[in-house]
Biopython code that builds the backbone (N, CA, C, O; Angstrom):
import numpy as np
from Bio.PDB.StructureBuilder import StructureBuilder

atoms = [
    (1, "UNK", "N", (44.607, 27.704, -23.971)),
    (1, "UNK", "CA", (44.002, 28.095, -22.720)),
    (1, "UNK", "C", (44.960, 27.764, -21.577)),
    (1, "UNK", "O", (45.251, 26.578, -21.421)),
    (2, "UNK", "N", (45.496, 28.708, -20.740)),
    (2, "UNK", "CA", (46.516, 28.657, -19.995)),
    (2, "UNK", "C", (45.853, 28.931, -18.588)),
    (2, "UNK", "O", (46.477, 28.775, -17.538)),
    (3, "UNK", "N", (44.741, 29.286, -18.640)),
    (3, "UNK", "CA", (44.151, 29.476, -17.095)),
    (3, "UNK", "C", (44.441, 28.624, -16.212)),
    (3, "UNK", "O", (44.418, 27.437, -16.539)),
    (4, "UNK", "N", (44.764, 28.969, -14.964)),
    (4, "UNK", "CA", (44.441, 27.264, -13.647)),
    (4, "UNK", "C", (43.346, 27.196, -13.538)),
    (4, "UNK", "O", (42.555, 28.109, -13.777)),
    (5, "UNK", "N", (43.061, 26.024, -13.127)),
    (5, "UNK", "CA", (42.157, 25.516, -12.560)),
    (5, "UNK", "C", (41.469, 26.189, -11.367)),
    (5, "UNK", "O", (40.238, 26.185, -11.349)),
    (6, "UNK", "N", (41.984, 26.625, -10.613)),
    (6, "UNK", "CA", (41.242, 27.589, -9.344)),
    (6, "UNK", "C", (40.669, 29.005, -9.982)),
    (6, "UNK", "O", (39.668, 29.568, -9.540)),
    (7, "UNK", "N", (41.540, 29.540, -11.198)),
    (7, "UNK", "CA", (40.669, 30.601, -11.834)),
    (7, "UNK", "C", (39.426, 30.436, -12.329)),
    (7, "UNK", "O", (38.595, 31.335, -12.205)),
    (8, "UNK", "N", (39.082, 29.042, -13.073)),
    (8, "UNK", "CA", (37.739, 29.105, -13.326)),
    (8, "UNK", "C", (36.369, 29.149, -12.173)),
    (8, "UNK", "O", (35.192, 29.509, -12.191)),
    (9, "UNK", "N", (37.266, 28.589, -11.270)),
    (9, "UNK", "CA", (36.118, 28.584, -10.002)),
    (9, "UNK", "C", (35.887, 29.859, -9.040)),
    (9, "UNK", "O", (35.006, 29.986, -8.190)),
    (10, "UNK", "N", (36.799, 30.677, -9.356)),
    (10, "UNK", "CA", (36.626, 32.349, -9.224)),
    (10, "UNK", "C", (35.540, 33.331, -10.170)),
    (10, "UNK", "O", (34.732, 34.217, -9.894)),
    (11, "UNK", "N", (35.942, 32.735, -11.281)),
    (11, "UNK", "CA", (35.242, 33.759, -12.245)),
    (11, "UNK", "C", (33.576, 33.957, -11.735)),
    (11, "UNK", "O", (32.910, 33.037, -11.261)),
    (12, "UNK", "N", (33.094, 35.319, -11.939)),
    (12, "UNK", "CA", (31.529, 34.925, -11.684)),
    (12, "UNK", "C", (30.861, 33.958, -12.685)),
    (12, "UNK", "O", (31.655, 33.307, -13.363)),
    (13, "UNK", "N", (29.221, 33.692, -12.957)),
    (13, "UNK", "CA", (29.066, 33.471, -13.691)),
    (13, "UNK", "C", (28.235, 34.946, -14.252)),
    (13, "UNK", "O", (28.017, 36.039, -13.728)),
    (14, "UNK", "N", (27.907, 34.318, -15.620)),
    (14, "UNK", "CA", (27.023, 35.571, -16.209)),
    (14, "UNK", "C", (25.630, 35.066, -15.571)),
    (14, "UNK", "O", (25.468, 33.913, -15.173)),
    (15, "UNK", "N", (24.764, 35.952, -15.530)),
    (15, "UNK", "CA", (23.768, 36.085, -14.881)),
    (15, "UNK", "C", (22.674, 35.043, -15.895)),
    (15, "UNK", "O", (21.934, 34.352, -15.194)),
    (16, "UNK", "N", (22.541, 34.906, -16.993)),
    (16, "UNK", "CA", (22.090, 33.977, -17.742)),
    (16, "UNK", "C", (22.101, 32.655, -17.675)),
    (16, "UNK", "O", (21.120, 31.932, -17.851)),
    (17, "UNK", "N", (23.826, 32.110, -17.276)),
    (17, "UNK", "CA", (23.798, 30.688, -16.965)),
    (17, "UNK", "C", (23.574, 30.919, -15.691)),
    (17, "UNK", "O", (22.657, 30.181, -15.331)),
    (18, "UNK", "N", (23.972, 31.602, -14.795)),
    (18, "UNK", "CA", (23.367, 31.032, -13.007)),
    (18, "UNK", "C", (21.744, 30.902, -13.014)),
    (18, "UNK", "O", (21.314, 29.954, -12.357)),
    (19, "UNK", "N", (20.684, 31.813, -13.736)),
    (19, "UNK", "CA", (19.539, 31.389, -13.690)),
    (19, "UNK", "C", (19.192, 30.096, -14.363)),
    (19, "UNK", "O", (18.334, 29.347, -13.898)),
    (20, "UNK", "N", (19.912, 29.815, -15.545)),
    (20, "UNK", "CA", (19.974, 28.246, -16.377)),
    (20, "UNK", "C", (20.246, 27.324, -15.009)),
    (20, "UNK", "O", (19.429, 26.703, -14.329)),
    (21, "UNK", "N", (21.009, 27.397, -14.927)),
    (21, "UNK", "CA", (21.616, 26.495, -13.474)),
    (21, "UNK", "C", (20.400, 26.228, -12.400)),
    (21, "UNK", "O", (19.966, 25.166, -11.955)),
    (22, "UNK", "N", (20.012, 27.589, -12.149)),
    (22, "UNK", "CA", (19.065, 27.266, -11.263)),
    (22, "UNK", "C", (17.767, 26.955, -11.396)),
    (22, "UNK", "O", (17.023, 26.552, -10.503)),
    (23, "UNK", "N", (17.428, 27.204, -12.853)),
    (23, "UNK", "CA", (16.081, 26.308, -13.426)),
    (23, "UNK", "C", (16.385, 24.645, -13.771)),
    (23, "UNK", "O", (15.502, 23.964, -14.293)),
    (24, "UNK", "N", (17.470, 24.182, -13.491)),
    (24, "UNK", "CA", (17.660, 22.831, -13.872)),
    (24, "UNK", "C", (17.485, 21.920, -12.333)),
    (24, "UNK", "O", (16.765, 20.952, -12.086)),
    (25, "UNK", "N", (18.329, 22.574, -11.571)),
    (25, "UNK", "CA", (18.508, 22.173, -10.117)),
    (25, "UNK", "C", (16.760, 22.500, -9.471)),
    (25, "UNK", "O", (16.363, 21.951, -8.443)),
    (26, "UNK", "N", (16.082, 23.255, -10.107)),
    (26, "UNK", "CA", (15.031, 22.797, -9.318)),
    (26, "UNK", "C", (13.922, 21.887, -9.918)),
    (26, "UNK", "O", (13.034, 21.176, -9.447)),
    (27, "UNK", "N", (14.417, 22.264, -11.324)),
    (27, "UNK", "CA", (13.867, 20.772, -12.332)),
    (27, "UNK", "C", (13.747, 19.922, -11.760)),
    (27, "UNK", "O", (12.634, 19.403, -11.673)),
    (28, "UNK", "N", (14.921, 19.364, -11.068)),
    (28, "UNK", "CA", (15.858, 17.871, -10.594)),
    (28, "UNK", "C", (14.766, 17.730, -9.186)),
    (28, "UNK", "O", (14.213, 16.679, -8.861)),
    (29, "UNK", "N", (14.631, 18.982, -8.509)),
    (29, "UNK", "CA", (13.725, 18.555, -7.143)),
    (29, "UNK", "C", (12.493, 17.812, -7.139)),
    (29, "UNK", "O", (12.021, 17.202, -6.179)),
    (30, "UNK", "N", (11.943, 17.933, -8.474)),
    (30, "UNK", "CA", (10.225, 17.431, -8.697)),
    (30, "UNK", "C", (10.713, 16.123, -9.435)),
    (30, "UNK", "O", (9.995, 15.622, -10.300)),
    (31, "UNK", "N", (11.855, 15.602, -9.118)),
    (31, "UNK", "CA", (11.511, 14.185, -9.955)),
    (31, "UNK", "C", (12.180, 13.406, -8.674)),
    (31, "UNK", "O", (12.145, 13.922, -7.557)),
    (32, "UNK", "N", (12.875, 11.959, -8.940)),
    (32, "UNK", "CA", (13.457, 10.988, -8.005)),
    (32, "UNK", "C", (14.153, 11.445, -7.210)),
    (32, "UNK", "O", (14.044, 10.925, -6.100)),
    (33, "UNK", "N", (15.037, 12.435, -7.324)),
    (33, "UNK", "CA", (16.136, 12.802, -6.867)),
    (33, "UNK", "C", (15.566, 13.992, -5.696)),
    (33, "UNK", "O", (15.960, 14.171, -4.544)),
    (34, "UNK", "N", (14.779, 14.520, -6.263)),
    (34, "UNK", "CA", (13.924, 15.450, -5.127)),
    (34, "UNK", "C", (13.179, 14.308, -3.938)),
    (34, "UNK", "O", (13.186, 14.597, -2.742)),
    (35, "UNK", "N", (12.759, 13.429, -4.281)),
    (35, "UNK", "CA", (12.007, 12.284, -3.210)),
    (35, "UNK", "C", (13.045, 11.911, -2.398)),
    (35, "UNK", "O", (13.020, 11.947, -1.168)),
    (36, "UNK", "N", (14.160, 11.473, -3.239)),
    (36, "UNK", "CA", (15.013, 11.138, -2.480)),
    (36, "UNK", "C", (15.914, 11.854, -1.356)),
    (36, "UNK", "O", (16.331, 11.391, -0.294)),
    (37, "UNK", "N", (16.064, 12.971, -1.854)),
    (37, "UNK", "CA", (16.749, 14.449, -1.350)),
    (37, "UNK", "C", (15.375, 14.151, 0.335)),
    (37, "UNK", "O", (15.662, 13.433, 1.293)),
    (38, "UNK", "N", (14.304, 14.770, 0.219)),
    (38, "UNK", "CA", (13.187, 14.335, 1.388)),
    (38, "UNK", "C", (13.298, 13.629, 2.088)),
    (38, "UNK", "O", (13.239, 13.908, 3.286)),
    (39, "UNK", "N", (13.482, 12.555, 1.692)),
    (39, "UNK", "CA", (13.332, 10.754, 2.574)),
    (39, "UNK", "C", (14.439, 11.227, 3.530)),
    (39, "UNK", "O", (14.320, 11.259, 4.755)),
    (40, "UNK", "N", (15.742, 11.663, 2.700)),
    (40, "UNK", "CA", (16.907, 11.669, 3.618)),
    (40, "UNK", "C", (16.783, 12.558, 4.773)),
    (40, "UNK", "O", (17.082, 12.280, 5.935)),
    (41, "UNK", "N", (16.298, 13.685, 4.315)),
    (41, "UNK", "CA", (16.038, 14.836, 5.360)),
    (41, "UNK", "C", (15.122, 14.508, 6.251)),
    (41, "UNK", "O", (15.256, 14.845, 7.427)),
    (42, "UNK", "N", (14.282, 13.952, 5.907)),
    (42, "UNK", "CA", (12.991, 13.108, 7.084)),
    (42, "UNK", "C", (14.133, 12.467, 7.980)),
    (42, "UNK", "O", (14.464, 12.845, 9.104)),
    (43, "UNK", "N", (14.749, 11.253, 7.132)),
    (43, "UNK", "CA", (14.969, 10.438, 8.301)),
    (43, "UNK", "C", (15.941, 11.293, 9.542)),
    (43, "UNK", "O", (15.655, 11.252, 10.738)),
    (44, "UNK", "N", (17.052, 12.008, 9.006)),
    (44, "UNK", "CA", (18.176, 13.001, 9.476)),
    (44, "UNK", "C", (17.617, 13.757, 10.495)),
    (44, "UNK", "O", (18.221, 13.960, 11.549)),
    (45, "UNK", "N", (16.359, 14.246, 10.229)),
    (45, "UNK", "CA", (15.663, 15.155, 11.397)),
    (45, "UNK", "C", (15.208, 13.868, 12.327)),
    (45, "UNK", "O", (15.574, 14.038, 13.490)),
    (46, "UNK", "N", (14.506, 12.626, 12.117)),
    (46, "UNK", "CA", (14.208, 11.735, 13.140)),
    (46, "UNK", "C", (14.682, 11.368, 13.850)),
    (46, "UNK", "O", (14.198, 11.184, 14.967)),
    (47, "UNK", "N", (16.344, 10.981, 13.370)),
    (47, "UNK", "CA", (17.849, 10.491, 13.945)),
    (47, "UNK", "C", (18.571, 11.356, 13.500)),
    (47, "UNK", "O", (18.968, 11.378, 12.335)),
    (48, "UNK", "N", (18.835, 12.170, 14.345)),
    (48, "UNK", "CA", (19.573, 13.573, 14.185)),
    (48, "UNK", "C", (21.410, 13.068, 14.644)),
    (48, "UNK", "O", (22.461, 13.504, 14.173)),
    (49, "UNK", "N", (21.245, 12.310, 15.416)),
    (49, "UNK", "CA", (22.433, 11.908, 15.901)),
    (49, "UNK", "C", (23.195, 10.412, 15.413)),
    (49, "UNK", "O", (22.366, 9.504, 15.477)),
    (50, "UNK", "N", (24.539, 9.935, 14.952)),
    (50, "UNK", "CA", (25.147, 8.623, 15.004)),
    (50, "UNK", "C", (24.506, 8.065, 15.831)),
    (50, "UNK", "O", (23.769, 7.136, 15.503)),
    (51, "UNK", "N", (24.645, 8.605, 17.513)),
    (51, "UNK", "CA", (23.818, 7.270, 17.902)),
    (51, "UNK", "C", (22.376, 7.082, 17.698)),
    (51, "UNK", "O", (22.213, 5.935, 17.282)),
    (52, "UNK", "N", (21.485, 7.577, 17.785)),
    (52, "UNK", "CA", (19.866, 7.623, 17.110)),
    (52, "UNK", "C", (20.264, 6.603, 15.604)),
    (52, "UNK", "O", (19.820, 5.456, 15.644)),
    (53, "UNK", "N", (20.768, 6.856, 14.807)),
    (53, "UNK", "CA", (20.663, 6.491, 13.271)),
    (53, "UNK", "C", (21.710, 4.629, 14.097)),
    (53, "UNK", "O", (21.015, 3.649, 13.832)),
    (54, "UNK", "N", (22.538, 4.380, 14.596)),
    (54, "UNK", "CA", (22.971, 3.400, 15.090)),
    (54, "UNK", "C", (21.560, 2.773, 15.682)),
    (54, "UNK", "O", (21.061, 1.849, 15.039)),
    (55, "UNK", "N", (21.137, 3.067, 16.443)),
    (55, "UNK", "CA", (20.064, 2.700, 17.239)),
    (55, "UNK", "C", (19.424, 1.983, 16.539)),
    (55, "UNK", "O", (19.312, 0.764, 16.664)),
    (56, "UNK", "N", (18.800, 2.858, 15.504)),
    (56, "UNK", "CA", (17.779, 2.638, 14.238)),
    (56, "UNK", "C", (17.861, 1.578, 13.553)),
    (56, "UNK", "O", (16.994, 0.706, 13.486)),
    (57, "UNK", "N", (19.250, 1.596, 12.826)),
    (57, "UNK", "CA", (19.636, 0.123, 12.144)),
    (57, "UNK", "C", (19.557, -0.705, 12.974)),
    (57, "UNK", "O", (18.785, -1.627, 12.708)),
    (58, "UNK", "N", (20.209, -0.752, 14.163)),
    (58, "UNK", "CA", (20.188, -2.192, 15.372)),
    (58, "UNK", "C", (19.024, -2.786, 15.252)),
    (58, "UNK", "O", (18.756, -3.905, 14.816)),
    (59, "UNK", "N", (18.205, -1.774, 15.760)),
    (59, "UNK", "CA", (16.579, -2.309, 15.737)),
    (59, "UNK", "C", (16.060, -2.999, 14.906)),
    (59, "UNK", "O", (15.364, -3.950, 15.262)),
    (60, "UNK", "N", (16.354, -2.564, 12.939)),
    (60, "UNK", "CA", (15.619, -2.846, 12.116)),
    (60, "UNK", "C", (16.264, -3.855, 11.880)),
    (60, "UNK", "O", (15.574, -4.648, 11.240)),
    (61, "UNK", "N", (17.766, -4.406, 12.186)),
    (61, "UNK", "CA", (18.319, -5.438, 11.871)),
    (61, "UNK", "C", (17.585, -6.818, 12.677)),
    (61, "UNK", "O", (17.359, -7.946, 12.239)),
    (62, "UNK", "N", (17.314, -6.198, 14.069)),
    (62, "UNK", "CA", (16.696, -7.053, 14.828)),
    (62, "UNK", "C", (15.609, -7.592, 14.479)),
    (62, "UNK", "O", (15.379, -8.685, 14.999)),
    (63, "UNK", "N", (14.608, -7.052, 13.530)),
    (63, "UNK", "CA", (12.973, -7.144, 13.298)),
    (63, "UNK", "C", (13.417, -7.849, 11.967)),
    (63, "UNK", "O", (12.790, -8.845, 11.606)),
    (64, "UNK", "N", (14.160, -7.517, 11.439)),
    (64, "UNK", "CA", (14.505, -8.390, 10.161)),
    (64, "UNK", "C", (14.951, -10.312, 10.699)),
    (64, "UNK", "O", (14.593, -11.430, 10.331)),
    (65, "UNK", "N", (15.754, -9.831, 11.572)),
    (65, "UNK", "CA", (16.424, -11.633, 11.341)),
    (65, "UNK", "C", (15.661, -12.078, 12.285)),
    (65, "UNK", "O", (16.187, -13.002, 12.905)),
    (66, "UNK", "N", (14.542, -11.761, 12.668)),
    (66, "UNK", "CA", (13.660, -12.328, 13.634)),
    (66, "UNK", "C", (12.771, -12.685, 12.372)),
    (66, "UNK", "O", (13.551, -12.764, 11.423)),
    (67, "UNK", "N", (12.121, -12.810, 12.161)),
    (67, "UNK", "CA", (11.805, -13.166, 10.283)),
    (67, "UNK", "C", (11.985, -14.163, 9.432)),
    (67, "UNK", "O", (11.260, -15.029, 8.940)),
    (68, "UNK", "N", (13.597, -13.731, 9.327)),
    (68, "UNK", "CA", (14.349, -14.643, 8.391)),
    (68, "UNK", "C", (14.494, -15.878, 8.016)),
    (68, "UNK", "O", (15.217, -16.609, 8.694)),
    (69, "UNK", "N", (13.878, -16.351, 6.921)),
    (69, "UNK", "CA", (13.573, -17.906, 6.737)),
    (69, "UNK", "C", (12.474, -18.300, 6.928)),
    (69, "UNK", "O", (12.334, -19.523, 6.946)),
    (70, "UNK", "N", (11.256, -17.422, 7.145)),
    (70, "UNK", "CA", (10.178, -18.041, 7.846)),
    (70, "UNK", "C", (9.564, -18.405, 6.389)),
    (70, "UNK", "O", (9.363, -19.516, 5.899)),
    (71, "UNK", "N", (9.373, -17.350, 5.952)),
    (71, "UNK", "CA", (8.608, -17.660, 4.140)),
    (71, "UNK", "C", (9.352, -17.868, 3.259)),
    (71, "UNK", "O", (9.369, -16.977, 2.410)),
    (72, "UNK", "N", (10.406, -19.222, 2.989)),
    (72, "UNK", "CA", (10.650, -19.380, 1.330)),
    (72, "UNK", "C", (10.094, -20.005, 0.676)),
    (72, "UNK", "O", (9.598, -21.080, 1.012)),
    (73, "UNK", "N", (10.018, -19.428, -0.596)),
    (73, "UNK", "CA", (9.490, -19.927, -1.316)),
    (73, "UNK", "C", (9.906, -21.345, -1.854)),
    (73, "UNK", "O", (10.956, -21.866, -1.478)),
    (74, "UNK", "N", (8.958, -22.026, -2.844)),
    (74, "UNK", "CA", (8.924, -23.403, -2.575)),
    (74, "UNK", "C", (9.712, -23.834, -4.488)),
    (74, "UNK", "O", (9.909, -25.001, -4.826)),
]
sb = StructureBuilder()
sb.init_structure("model")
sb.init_model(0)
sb.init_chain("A")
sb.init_seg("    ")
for serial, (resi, resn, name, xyz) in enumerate(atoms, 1):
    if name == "N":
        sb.init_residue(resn, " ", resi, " ")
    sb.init_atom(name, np.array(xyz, "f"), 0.0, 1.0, " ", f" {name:<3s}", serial, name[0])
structure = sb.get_structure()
């Protein structure tokens, strides 16, 4: 097999594996990886921007070490 490497990523596919392909990839949406895929897009639309998503952590860092140490365990 003498092909390059950029030829295989040209070729079409056959119409058989692109629907295989695309019954797997939406397989993948209804399990963890689909929740997770969500969460991200939630948060991304909330804090659309570096600074918003900066903001965000600051804050939660703040509410955290305001906290910290209060309950260890014994």
């Amino acid at each position: 097999m003498s092909a390059e490497p950029r030829d295989v990523w040209e070729e079409p596919l056959p119409p058989e594996e692109l629907e295989r392909l695309v019954r797997r990839a939406r397989a993948d949406l209804d399990g963890p990886e689909g929740e997770e895929m969500l969460a991200h897009m939630r948060f991304m639309r909330r804090y659309p921007t570096p600074l918003d998503r900066l903001r965000h952590s600051t804050r939660k860092f703040k509410e955290r070490s305001r906290t910290r140490g209060i309950a260890r365990p014994r």
